[in-house]
N, CA, C and O atoms as CSV, one atom per row, in Angstrom:
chain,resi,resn,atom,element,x,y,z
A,1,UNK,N,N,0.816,-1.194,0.000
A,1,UNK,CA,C,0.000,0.000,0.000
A,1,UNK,C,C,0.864,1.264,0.000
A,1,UNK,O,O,0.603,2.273,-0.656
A,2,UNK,N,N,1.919,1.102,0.806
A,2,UNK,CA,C,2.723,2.242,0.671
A,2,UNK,C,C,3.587,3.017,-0.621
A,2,UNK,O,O,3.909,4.188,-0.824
A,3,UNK,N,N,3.807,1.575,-1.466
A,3,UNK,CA,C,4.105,1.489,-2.803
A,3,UNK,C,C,3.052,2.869,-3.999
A,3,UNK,O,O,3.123,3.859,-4.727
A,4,UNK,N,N,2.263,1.933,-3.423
A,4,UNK,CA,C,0.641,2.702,-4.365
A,4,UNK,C,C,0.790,4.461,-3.911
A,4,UNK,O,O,1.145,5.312,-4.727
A,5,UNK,N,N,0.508,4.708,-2.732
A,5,UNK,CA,C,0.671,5.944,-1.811
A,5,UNK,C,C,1.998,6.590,-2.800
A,5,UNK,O,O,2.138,7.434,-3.685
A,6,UNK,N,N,2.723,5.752,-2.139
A,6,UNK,CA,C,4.078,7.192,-3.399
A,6,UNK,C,C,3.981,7.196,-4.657
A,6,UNK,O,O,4.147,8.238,-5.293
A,7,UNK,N,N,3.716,6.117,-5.197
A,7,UNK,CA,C,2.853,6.384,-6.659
A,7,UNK,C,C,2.194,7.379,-7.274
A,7,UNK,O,O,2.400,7.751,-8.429
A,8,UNK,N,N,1.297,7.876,-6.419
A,8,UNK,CA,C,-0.158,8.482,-6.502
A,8,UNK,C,C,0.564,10.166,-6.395
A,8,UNK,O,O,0.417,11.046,-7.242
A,9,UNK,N,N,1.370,10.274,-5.079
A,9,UNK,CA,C,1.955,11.343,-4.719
A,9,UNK,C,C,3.048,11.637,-5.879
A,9,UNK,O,O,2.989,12.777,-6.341
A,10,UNK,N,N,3.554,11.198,-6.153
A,10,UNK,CA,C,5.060,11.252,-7.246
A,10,UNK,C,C,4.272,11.910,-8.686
A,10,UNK,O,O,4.551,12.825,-9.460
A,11,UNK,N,N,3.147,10.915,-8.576
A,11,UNK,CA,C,2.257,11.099,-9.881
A,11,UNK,C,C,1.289,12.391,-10.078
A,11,UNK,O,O,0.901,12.784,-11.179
A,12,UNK,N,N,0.945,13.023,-8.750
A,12,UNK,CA,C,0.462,14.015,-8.767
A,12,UNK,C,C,1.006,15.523,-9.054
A,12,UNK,O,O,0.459,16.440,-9.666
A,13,UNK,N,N,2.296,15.464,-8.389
A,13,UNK,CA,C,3.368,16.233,-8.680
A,13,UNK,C,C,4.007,15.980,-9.868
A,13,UNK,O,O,4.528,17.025,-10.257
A,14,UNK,N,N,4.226,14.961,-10.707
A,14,UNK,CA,C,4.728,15.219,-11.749
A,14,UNK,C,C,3.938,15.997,-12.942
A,14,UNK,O,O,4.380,16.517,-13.967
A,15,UNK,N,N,2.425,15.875,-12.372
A,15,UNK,CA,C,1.321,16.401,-13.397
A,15,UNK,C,C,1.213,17.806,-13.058
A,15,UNK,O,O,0.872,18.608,-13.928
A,16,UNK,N,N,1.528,18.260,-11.624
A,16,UNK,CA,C,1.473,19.560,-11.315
A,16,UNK,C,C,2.559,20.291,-12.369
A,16,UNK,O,O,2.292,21.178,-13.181
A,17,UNK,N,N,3.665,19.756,-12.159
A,17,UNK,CA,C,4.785,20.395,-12.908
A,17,UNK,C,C,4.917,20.522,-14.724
A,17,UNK,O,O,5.636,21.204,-15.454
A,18,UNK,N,N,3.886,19.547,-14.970
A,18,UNK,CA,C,4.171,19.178,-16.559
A,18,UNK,C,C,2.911,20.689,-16.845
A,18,UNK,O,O,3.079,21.603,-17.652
A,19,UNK,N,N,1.561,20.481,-15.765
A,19,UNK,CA,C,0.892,21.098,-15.911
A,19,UNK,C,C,0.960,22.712,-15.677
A,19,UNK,O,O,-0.026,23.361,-16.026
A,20,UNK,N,N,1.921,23.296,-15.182
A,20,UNK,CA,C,1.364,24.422,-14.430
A,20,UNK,C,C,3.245,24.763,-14.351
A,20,UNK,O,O,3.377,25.981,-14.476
A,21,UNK,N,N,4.560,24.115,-14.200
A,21,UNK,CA,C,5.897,24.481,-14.103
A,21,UNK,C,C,6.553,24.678,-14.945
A,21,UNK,O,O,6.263,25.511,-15.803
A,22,UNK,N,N,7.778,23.885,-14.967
A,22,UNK,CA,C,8.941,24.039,-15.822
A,22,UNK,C,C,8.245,23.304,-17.412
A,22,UNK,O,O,8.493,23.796,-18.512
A,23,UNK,N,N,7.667,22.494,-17.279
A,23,UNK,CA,C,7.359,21.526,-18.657
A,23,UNK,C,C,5.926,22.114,-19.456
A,23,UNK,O,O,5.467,21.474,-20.402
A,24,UNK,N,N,5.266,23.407,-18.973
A,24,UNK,CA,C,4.262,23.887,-19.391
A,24,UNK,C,C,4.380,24.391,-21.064
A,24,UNK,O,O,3.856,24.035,-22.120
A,25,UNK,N,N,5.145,25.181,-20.741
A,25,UNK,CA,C,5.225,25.967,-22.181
A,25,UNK,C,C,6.132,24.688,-22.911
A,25,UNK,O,O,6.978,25.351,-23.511
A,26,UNK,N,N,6.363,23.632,-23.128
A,26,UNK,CA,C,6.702,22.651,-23.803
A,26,UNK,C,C,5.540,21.854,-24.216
A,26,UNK,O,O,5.532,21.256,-25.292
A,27,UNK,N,N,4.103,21.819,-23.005
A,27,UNK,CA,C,2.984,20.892,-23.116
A,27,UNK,C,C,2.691,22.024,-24.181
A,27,UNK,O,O,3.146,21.722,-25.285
A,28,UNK,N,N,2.267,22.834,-24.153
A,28,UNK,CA,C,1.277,24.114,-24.775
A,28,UNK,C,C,1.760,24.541,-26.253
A,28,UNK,O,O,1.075,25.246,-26.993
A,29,UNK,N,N,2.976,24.046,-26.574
A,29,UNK,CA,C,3.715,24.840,-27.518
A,29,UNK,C,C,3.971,26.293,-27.522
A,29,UNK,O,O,4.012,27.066,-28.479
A,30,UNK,N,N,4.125,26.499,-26.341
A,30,UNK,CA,C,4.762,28.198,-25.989
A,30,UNK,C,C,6.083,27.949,-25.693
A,30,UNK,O,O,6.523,28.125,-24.557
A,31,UNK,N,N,6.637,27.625,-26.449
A,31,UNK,CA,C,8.238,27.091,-26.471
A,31,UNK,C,C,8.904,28.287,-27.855
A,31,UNK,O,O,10.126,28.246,-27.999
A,32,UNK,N,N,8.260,29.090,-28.617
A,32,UNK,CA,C,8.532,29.736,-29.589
A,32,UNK,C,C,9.372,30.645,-29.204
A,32,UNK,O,O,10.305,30.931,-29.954
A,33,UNK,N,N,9.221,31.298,-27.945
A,33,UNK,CA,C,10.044,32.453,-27.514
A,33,UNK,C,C,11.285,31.887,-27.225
A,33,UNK,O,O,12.299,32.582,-27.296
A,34,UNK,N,N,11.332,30.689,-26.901
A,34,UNK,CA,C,12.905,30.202,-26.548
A,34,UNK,C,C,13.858,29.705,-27.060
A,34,UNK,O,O,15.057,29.856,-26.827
A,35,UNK,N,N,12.962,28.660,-28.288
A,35,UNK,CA,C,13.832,27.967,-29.413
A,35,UNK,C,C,13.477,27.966,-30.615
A,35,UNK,O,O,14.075,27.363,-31.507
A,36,UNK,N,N,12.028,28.936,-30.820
A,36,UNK,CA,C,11.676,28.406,-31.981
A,36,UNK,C,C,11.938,29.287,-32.980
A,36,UNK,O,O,12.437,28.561,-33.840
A,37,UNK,N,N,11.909,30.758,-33.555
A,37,UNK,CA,C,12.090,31.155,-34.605
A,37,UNK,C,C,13.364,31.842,-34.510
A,37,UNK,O,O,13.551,32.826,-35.226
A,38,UNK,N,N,14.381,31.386,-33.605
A,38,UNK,CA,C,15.847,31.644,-33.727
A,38,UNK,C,C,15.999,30.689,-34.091
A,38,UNK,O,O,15.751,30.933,-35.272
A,39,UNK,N,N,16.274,29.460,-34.070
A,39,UNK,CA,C,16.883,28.221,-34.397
A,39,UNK,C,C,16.413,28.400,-36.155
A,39,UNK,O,O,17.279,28.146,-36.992
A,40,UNK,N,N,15.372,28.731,-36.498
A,40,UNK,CA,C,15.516,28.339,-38.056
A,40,UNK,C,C,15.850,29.295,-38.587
A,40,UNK,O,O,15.017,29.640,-39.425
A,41,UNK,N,N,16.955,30.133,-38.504
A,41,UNK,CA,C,17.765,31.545,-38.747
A,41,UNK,C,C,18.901,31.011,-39.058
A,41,UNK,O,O,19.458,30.395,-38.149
A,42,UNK,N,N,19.524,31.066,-40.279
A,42,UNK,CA,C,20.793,30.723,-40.536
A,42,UNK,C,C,22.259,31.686,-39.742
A,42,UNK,O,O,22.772,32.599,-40.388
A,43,UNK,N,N,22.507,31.514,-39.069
A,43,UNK,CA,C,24.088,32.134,-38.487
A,43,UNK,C,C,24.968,32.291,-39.708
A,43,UNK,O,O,25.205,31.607,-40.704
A,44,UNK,N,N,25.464,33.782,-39.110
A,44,UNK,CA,C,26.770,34.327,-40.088
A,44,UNK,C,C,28.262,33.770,-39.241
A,44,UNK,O,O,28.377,34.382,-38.178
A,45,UNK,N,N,29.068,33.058,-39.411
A,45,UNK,CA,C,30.258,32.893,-38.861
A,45,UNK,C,C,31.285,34.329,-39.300
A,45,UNK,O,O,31.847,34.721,-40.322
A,46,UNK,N,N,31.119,34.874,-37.689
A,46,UNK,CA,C,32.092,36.180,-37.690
A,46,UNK,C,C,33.260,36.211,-37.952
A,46,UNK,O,O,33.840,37.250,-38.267
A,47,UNK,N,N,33.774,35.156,-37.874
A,47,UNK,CA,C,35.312,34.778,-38.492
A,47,UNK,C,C,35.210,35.305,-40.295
A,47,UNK,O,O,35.058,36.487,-40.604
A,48,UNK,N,N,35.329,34.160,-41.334
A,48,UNK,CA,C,34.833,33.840,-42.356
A,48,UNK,C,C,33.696,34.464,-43.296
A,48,UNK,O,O,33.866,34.625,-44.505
A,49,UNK,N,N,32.145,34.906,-42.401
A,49,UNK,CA,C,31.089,35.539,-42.879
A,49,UNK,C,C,30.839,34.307,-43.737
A,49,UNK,O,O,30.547,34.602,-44.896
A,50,UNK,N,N,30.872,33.112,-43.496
A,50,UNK,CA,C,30.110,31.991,-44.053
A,50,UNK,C,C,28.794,32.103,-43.442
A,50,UNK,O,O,28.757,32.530,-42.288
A,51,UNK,N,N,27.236,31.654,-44.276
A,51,UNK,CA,C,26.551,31.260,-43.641
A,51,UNK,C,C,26.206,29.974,-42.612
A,51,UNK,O,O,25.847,29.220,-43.517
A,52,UNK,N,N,26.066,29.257,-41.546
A,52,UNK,CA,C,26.403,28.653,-41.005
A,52,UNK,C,C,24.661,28.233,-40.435
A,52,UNK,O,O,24.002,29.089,-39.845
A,53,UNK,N,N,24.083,26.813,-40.720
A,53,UNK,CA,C,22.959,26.373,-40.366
A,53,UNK,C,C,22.852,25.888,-38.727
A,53,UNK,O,O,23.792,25.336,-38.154
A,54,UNK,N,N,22.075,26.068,-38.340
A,54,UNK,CA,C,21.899,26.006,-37.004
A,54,UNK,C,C,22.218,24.704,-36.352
A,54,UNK,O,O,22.402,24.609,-35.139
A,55,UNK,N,N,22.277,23.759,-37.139
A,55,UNK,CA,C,22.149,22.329,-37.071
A,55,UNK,C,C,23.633,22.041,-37.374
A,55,UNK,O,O,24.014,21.009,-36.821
A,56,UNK,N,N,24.726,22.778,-38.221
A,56,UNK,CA,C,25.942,22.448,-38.766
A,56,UNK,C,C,26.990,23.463,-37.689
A,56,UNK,O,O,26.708,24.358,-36.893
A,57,UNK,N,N,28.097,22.929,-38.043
A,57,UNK,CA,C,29.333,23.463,-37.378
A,57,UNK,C,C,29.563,23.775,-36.175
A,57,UNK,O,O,29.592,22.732,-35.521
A,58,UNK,N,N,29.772,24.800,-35.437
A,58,UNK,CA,C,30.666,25.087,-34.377
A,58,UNK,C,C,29.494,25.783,-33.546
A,58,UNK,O,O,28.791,26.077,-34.513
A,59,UNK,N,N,28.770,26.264,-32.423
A,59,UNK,CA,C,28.914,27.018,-31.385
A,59,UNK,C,C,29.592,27.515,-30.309
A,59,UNK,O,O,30.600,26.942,-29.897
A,60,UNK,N,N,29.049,28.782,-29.663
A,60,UNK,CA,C,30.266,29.685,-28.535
A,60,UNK,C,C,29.290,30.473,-28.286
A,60,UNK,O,O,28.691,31.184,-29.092
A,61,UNK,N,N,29.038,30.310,-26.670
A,61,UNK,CA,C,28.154,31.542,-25.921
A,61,UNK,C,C,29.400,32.345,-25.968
A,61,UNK,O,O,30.581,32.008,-25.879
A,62,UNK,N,N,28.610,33.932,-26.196
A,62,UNK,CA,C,30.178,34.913,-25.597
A,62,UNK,C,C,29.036,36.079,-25.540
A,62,UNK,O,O,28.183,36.324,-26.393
A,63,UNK,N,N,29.231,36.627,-24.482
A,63,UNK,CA,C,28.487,37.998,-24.224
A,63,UNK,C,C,27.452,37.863,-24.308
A,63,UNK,O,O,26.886,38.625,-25.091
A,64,UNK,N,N,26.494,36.702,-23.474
A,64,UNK,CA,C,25.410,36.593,-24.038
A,64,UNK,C,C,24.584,36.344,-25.149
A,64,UNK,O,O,23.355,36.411,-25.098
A,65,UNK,N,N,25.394,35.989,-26.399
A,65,UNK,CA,C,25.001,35.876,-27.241
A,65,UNK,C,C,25.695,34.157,-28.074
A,65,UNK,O,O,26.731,33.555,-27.791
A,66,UNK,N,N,24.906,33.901,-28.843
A,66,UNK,CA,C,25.262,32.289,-29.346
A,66,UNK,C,C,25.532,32.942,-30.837
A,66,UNK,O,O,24.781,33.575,-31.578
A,67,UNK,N,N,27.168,32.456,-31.002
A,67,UNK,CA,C,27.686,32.952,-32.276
A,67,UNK,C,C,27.860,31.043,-32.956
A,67,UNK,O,O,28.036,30.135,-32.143
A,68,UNK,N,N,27.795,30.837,-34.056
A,68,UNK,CA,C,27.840,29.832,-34.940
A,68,UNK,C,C,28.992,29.994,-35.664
A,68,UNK,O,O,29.225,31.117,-36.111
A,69,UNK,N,N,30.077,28.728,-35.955
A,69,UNK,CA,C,31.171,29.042,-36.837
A,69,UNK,C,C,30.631,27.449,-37.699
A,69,UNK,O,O,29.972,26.439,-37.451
A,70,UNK,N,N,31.572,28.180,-39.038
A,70,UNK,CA,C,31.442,26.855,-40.249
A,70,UNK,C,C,32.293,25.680,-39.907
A,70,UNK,O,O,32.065,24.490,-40.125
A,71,UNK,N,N,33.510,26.347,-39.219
A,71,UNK,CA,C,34.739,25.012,-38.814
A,71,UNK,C,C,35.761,24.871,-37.371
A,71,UNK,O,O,35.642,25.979,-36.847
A,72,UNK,N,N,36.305,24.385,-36.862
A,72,UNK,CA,C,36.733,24.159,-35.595
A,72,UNK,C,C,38.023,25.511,-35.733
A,72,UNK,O,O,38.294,26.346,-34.870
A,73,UNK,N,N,38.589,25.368,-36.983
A,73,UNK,CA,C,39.441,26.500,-37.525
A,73,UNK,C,C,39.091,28.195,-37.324
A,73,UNK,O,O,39.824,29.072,-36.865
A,74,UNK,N,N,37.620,28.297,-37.876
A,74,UNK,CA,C,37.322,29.689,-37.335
A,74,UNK,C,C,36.947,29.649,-35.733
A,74,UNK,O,O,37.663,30.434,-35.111
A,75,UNK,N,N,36.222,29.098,-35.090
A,75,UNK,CA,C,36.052,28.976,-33.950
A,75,UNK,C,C,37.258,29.342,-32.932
A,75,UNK,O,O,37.184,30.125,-31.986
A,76,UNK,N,N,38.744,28.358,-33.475
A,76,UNK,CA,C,39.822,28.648,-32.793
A,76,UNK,C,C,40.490,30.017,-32.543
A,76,UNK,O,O,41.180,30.440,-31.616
A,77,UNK,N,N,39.897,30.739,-34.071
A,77,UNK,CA,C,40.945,31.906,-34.499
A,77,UNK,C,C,39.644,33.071,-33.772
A,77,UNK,O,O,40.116,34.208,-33.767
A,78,UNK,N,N,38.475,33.047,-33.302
A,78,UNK,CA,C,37.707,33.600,-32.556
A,78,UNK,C,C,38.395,33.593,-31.271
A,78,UNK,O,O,38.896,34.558,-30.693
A,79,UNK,N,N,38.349,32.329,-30.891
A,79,UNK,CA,C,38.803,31.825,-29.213
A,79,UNK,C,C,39.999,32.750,-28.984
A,79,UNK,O,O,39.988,33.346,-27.907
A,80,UNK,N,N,41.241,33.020,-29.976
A,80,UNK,CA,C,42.368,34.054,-29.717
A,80,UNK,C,C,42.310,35.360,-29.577
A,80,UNK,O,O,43.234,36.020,-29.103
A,81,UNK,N,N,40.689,36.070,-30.174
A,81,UNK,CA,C,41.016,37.505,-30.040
A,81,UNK,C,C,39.328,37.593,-30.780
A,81,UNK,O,O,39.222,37.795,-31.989
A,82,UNK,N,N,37.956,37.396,-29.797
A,82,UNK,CA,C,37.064,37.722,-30.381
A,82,UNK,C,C,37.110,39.579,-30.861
A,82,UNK,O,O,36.660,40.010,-31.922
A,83,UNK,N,N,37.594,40.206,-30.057
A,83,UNK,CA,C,37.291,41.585,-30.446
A,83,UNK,C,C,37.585,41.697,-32.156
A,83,UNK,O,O,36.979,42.050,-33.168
A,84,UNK,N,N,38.354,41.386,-31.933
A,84,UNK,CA,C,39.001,41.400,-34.018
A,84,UNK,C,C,37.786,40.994,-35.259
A,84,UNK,O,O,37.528,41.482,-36.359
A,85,UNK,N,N,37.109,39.647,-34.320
A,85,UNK,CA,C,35.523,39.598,-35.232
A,85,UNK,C,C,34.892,40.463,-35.118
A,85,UNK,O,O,34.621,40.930,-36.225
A,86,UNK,N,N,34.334,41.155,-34.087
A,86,UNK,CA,C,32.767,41.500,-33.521
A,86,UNK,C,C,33.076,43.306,-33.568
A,86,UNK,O,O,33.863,43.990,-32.914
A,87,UNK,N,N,32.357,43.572,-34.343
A,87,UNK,CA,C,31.934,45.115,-34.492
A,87,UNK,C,C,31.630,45.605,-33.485
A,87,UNK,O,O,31.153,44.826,-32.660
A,88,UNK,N,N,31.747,46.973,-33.108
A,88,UNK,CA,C,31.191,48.013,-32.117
A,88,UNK,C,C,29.594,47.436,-32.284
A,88,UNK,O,O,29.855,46.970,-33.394
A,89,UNK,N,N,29.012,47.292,-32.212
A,89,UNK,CA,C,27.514,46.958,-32.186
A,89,UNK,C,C,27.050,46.136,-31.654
A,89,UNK,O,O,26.295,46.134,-30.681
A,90,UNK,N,N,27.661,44.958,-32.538
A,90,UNK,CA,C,27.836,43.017,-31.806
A,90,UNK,C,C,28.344,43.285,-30.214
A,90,UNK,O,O,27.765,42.645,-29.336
A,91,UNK,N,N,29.423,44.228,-29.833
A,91,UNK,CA,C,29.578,44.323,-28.609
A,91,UNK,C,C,29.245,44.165,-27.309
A,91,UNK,O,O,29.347,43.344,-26.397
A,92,UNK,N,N,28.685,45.550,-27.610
A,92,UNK,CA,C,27.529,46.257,-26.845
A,92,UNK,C,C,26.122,45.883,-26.441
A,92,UNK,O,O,25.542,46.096,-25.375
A,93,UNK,N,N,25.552,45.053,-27.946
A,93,UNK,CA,C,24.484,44.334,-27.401
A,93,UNK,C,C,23.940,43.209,-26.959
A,93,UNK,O,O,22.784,43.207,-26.536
């Protein structure tokens, strides 16, 4: 019986959370603001200025921001001296 009891409890809370927490806007499809119409945006690799698919090559959080490279090569030559990529603009924001 005690089995059943944490069952019931485990099970109630997991529905609270799917329902109403962290897993809501995933049940609902309000997931758009977080992954959805950035991800199908092709990335410019600031190195190179290759276009770079969201799904292909390299990522790097830096300043808050998720930059995409085409190859482990630009990525590296970022990693030595991002200022040299990133414009007064890219900076700042």
């Amino acid at each position: 019986m005690d089995g059943l009891l944490s069952l019931l409890v485990f099970a109630f809370f997991f529905y609270l959370m799917m329902r109403m927490g962290c897993g809501s806007h995933m049940a609902h499809g309000h997931n758009e603001g977080h992954h959805g119409k950035e991800d199908n945006v092709n990335h410019v690799d600031p190195v190179c200025h290759m276009e770079v698919n969201p799904e292909d090559g390299y990522g790097k959080m830096f300043g808050g921001r998720l930059y995409r490279f085409c190859s482990r090569k630009c990525l590296d030559k970022f990693d030595e001296n991002p200022d040299q990529y990133l414009n007064s603009k890219e900076k700042t924001s």
